[in-house]
N, C-alpha and C positions, 0 to 999 in steps of 0.2 A: 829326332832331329839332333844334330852334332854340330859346335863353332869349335873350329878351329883357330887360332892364332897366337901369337906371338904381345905381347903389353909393351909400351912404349919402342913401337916400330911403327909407319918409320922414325916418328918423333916423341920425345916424351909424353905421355897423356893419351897417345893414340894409341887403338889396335887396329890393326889390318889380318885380314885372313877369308876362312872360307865359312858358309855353313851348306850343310846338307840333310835332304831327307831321307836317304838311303840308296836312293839309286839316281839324283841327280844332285848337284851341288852351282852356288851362287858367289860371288864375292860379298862383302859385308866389312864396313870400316866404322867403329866407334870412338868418341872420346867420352874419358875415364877423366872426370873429377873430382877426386878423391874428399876434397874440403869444401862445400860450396859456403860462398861468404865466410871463407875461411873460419867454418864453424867444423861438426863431426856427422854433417850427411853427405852422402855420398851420390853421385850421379852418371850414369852411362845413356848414352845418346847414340844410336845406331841407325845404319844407313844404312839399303844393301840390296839386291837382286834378289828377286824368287826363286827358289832352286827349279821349280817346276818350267819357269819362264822368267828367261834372265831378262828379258825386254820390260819385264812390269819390278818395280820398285817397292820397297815397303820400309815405314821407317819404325822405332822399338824406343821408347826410354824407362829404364831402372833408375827406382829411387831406392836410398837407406836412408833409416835416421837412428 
């Protein structure tokens, strides 16, 4: 599986882009919290389409500490 994108696009804190399994691909847009309660963890919160089936949804959060 491959995400492609771009980091603060359109807007700062956001990615927008693609991901894929190899031979289909979904859209998939996250925001990127670099400081949550402006302490040193970090958090990604993603949104996105199945590659397999773009009609079904699925959502993804990363945590760092």
């Amino acid at each position: 599986m491959t995400l492609n994108g771009t980091l603060n696009q359109p807007e700062t804190g956001l990615v927008n882009g693609t991901i894929s399994d190899g031979s289909n691909s979904g859209n998939i847009s996250c925001m990127v919290d670099q400081s949550v309660l402006s302490g040193t963890d970090k958090l990604i919160s993603c949104v996105g389409q199945s590659p397999g089936s773009n009609s079904e949804m699925f959502n993804v959060i990363f945590t760092s500490t």
